[in-house]
C-alpha positions as CSV (number, residue, x, y, z in Angstrom):
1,X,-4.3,52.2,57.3
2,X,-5.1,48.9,59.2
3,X,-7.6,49.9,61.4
4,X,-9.3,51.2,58.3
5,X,-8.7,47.6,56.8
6,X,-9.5,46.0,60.2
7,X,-13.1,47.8,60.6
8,X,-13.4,46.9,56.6
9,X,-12.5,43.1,57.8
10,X,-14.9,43.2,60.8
11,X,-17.7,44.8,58.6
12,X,-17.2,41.6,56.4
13,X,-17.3,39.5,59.0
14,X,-20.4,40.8,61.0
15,X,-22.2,40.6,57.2
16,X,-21.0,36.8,56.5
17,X,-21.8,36.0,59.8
18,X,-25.4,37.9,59.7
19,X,-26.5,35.8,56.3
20,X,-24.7,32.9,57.7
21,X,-27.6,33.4,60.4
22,X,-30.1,33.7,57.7
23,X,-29.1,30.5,56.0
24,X,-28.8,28.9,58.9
25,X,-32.7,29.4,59.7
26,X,-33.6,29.5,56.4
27,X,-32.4,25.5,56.9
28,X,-33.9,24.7,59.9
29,X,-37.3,25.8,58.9
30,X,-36.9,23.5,56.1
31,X,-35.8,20.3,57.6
32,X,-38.5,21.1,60.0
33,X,-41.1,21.1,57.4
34,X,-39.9,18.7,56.3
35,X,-39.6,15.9,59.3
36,X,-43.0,17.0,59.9
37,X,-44.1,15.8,56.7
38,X,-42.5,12.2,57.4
39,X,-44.4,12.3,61.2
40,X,-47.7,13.3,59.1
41,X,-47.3,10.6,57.1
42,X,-46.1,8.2,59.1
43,X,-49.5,8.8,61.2
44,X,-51.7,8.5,58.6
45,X,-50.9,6.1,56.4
46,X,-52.4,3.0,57.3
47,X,-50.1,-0.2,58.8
48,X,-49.8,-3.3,56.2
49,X,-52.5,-6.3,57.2
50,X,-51.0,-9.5,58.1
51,X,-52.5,-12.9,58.6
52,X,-51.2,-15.8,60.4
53,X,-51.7,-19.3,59.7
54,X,-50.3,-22.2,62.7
55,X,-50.7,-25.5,63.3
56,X,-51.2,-26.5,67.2
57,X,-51.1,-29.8,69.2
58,X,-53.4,-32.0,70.6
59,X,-54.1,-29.2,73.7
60,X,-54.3,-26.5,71.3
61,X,-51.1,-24.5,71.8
62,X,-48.2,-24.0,69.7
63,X,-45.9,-26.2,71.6
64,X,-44.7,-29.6,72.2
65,X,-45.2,-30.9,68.8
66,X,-44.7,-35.2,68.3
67,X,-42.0,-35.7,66.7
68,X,-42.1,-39.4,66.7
69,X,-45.7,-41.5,66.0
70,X,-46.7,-45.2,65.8
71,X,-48.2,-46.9,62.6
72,X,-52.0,-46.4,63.2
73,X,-51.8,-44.6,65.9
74,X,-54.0,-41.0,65.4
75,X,-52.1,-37.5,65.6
76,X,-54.3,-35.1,66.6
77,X,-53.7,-31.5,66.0
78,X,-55.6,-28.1,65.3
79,X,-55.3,-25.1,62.3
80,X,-55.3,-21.8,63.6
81,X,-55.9,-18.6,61.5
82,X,-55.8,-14.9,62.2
83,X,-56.6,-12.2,60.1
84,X,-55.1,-8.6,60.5
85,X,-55.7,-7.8,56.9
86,X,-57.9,-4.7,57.1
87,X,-61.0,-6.7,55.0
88,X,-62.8,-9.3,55.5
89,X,-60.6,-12.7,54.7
90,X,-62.5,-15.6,53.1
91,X,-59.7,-19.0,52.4
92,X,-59.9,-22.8,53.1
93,X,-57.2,-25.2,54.6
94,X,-55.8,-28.2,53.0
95,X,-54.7,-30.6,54.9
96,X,-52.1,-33.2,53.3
97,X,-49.8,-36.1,54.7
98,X,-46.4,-36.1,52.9
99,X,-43.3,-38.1,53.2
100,X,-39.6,-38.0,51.4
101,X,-40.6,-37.0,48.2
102,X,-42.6,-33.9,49.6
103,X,-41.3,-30.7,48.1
104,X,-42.1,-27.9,51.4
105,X,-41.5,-24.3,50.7
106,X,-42.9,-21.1,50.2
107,X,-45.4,-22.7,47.8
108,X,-48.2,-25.2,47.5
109,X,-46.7,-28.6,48.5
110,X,-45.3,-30.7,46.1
111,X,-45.8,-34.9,46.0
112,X,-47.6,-34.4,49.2
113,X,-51.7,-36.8,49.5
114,X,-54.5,-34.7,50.1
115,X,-55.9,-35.4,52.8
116,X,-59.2,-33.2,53.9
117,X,-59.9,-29.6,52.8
118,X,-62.0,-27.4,55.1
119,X,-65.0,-25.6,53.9
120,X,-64.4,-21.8,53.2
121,X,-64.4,-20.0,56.4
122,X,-64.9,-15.9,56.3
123,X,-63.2,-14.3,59.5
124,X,-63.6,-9.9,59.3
125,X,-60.5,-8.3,60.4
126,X,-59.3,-8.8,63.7
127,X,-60.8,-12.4,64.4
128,X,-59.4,-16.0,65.1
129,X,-60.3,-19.0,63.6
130,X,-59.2,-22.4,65.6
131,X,-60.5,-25.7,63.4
132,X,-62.0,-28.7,64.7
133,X,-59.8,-31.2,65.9
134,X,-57.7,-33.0,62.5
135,X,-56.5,-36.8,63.5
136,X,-54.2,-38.3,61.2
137,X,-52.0,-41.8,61.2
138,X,-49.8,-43.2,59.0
139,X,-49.7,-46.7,57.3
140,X,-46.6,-46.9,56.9
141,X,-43.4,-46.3,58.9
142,X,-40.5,-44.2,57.5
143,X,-38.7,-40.8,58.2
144,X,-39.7,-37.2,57.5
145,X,-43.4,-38.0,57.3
146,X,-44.7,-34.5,56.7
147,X,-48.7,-33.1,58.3
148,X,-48.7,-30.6,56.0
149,X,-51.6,-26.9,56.2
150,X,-51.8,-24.9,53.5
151,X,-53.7,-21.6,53.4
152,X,-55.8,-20.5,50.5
153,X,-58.0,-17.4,49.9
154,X,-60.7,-18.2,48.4
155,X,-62.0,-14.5,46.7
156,X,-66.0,-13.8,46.0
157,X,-64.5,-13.0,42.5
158,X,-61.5,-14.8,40.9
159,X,-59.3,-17.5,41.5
160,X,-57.8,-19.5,44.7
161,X,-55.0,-17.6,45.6
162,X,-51.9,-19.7,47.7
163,X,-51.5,-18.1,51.2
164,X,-49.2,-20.0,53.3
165,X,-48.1,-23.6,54.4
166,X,-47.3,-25.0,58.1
167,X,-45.9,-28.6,58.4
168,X,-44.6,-30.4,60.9
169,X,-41.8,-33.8,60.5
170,X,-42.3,-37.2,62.1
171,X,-40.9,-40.1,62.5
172,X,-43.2,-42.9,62.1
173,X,-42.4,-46.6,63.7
174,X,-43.3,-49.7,64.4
């Protein structure tokens, strides 16, 4: 009686195992079809524009900012723009001169002067934009004087959209 029980056990087991085997590649087929539907898409869906927006010093990089200025005395700097959007990008750049009371964030400035606003510039995807050079000085001396760029779109249909802003803080003395 057990070896009729053990070849009844062992024909069992060669069946579990055989549709464990079917399950089993049943499952990797699908997790394959699947995967390959995330590489698929993954390839053809198309990467997210991006812009850039930067302010840079008196030799046109993005380095060695002042941090200290006299009254009267000119800061010169440049507005650089980029645009990776995947369409053509038309905006303008505000330039304003703020101080204590300037509110900087991820919005337009707030209790900041206006102090020149560009014409609107159209750069197609992939160019650079550098501005001509911007000199500002301050009257008057005082801590956290702000430079302040904002970015705007300006659309061939609608309204100004807000962009971006780039500052940078002086000190201003005597």
């Amino acid at each position: 009686m057990s070896r009729l029980n053990e070849k009844q056990d062992s024909s069992k087991l060669n069946r579990n195992y055989k549709e464990f085997d079917k399950l089993l590649k049943l499952l990797l087929i699908i997790g394959i079809i699947i995967i390959s539907g995330f590489i698929i898409y993954a390839f053809l869906t198309p990467k997210p524009g991006y812009w850039y927006l930067g302010i840079l010093n008196s030799d046109k990089k993005a380095e060695n900012y002042p941090t200290e200025a006299a009254v009267d005395v000119n800061i010169t700097f440049y507005i650089s723009v980029g645009n990776y959007l995947n369409r053509d990008f038309s905006f303008r750049i505000e330039i304003l001169k703020g101080d204590n009371e300037t509110v900087l964030g991820p919005s337009p400035s707030l209790n900041a002067t206006s102090f020149v606003n560009s014409s609107t510039i159209t750069l197609l995807h992939g160019a650079e934009w550098i501005s001509s050079a911007f000199n500002i000085s301050f009257s008057q001396r005082g801590n956290n004087q702000s430079i302040i760029a904002e970015l705007w779109e300006i659309p061939s249909v609608g309204v100004r959209r807000f962009y971006d802003v780039v500052y940078i803080r002086l000190n201003i003395t005597f």
